[in-house]
N, C-alpha and C positions, 0 to 999 in steps of 0.2 A: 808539566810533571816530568822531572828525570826519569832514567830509565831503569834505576835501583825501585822508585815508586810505584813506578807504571805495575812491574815484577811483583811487586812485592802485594799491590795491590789485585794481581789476579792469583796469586797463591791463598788469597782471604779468600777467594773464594771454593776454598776444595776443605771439606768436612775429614778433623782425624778422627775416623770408625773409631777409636780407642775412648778418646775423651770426650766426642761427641764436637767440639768446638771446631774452628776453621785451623790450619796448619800454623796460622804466624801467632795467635794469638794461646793456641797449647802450650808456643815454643819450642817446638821443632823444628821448624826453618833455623839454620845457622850459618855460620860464616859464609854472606850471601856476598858477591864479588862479583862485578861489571867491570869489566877491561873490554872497551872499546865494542866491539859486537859480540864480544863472547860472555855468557853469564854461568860461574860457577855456585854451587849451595852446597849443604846439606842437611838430610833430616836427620837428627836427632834419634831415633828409640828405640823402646826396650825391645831384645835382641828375641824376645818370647814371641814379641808380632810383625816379627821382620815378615815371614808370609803372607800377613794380610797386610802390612804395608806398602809390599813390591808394586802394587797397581796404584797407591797413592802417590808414588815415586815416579812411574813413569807419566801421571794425569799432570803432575807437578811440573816436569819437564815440558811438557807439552805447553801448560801454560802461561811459563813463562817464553817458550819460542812464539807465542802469537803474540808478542809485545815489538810494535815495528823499533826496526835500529837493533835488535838481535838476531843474530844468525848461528850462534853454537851456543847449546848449554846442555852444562855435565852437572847433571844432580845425583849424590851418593847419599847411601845409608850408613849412618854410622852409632854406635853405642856409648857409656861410658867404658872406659877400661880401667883397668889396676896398673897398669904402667905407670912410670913415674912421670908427674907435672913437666911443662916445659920451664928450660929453665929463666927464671927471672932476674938473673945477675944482668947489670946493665952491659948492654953494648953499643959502641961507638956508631951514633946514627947524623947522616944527615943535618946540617943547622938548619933550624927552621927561625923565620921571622916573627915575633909576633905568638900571642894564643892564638891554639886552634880547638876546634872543635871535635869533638866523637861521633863518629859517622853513626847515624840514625838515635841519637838519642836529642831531644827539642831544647833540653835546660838542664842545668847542673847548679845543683845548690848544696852548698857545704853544712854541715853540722857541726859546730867547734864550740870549745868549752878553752877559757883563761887557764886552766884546771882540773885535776884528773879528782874525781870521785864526785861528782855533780850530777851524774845520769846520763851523760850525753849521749853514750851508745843505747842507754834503752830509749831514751826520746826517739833516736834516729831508726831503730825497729818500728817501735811503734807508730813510727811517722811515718815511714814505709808502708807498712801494711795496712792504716787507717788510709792514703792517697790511696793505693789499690784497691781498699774497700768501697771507694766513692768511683771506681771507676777507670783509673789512671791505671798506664802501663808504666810502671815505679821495677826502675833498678837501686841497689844499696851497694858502695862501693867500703868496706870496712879498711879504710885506708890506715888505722892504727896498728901498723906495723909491728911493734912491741907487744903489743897488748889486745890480740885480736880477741872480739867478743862476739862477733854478728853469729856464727856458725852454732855457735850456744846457743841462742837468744828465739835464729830463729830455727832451730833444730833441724842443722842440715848437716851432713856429714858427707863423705869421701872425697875422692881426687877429684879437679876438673880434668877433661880429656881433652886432648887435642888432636884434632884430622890431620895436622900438617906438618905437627912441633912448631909450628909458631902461631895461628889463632887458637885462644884458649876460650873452653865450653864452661861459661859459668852455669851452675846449679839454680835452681826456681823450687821455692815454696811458701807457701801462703800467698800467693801471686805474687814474689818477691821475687826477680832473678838477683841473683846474689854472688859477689865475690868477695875472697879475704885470704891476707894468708896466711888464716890460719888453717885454711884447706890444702896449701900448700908442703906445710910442717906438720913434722907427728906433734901428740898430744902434750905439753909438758917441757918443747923444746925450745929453747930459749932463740930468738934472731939477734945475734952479734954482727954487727953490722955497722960501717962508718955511712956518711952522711951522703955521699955518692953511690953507694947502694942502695939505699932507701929510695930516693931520687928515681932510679934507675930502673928499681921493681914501679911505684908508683905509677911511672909513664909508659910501663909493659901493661901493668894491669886497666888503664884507662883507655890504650889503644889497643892493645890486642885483643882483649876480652871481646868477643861475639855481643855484646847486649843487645842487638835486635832492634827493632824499634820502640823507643820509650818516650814516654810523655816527658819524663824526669828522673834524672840517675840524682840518689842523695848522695856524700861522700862524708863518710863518718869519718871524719879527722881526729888524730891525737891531740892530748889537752896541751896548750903552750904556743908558741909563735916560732915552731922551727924551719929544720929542710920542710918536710911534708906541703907544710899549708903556704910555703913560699915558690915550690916546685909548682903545684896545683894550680896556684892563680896566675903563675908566670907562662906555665905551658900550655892552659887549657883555659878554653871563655868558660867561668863561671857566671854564670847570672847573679847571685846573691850567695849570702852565707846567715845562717842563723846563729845566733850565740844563746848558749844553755848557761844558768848560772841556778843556784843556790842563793835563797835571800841575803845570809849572812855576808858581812864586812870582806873578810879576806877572799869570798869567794870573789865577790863584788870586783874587788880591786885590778882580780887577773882579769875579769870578764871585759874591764875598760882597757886593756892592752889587749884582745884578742880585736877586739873592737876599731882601736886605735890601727892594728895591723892591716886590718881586710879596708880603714879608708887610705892607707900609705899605699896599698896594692890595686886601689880604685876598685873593690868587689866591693857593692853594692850590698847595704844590711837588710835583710828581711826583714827582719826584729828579733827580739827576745824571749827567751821562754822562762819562766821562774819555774824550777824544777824541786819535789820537796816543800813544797807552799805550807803547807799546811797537813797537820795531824790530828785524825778524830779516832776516840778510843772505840774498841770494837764493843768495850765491853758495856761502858755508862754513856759515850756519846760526847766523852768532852773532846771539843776543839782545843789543840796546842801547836803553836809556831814555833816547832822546836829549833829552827837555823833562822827562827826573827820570821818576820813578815811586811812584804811591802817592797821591800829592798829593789827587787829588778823592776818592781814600775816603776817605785822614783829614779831610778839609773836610766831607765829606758825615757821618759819624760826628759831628765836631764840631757839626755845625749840627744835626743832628737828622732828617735828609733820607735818604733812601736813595738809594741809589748802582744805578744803573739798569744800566752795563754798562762794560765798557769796551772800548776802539775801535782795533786798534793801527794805528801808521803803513805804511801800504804803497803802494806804488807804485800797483797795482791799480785799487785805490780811485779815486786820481786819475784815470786813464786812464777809467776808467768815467765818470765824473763830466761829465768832459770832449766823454765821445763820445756823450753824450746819454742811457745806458742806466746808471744807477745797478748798483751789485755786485751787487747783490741781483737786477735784471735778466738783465746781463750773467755772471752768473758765480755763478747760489743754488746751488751746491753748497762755494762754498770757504770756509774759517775767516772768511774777513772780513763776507761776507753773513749767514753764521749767525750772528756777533754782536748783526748787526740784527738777526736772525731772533727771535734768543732775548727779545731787549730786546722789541719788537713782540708776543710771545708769554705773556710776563709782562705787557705792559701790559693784554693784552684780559682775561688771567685775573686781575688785580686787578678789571678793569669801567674803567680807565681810555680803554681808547682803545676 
């Protein structure tokens, strides 16, 4: 056992008096740092229980010094603040060889779509929060740059903070930690940006973000085969990528180049989701395929991939989406949630997610 785990695994054992649960798994422990014999943290919270937390802070201390091979460790308290974000303009780093890894997160699996209006970001909510629901510690990286949605979706608002100006505090809710930039940007403001910026926030936001320890960070990628999803797989080991499609032809068509892309970049396909399957009226009960039916299993059949689930069109869905608590939040008992359910539940019993 390393000596980030040793740590990390006797901080599970101190209860936060707040939420009742152990310190790592609240999400308070952050920007946890081992250089050599020294171990740096910090906790996390709201500034109303910094009182009752001073004794959690120094018990914390404490046990991570009885971890052999450490000899100094500075655990701080810290809040969110209204300051402004660190900045994410790329800077000139180091060449590195090779993908690497995100310190404490186990797998990375992409969410990509041929095509933008398919669902892909509400899949990747919802996929989020149904793995959490079974149990996983699930980070969502809302990598769509242009078009950030996660922050909507899953109804999280303000600045992340940062302890240092350089590791950034992403946000948690619905057991989601969560990053995007549209936490970054005000409401309404557009990202103009060439293709070396993007790049550039991409590999701030993957490496710098604190995520903690997670079973699996998803990364909601833009629709297409650009910088983004060529950045991702060149810099970072992803395990797999899912691709979202829509029954109908034309969606079909991008979904076999998004596809074609992740086997050029050797990232491994999870399978397919048909998203929009199928439409039953609320009112009489009739089924209708309104973008066709079938479509991404005989794609997924064709290609070789398996066909993950399928997703039907419902109002529902939207509304949830919209009101910041995904279906599977809002609403885990109904047929649309259990689709996630089941998708999410098949993925942990492959060992994918």
């Amino acid at each position: 056992m390393s000596v980030r785990d040793a740590v990390l695994a006797n901080l599970k054992k101190i209860t936060d008096p707040v939420s009742g649960q152990d310190i790592v798994s609240a999400g308070i422990v952050r920007a946890l740092n081992v250089e050599g014999d020294a171990v740096r943290f910090v906790l996390e919270i709201d500034p109303k229980h910094a009182e009752k937390m001073e004794p959690v802070r120094a018990t914390a201390e404490k046990a991570a010094q009885m971890v052999e091979g450490v000899a100094n460790v500075s655990a701080m308290m810290t809040a969110h603040s209204e300051k402004a974000p660190p900045d994410l303009k790329p800077k000139p780093k180091p060449s590195q060889t090779g993908p690497q890894a995100v310190p404490g997160v186990d797998r990375i699996i992409a969410v990509a779509s041929g095509k933008g209006g398919v669902g892909k970001s509400t899949v990747s909510a919802n996929l989020a929060c149904a793995l959490a629901a079974e149990g996983r510690r699930v980070g969502l990286l809302d990598a769509d740059v242009y078009g950030p949605s996660q922050p909507r979706m899953l109804g999280v608002s303000g600045r992340p903070a940062s302890p240092d100006g350089k590791t950034i505090l992403p946000l948690r809710n619905h057991g989601v930690t969560m990053m995007s930039m549209g936490l970054m940007t005000n409401e309404g403001q557009a990202v103009v940006w060439r293709g070396p910026m993007l790049m550039g926030a991409l590999q701030q936001m993957m490496g710098q973000v604190q995520w903690g320890a997670l079973d699996v960070l998803i990364v909601d990628l833009p629709p297409g085969t650009g910088d983004v999803q060529l950045t991702l797989s060149q810099k970072f080991q992803v395990d797999g990528a899912i691709v979202v499609s829509t029954p109908q032809d034309v969606a079909l068509i991008d979904a076999r180049k998004g596809i074609d892309m992740f086997n050029q970049l050797k990232t491994p396909i999870v399978g397919m989701i048909e998203n929009m399957s199928t439409h039953i009226c609320s009112n009489c009960g009739h089924e209708e395929h309104v973008f066709g039916h079938g479509g991404v299993t005989a794609e997924a059949a064709a290609l070789g991939v398996p066909l993950l689930g399928e997703i039907p069109l419902h109002l529902d869905i939207r509304v949830a989406a919209d009101g910041g608590a995904p279906i599977v939040v809002s609403k885990p008992d109904s047929p649309q949630a259990e689709a996630f359910r089941k998708i999410a539940r098949d993925l942990i019993t492959k060992g994918d997610a």
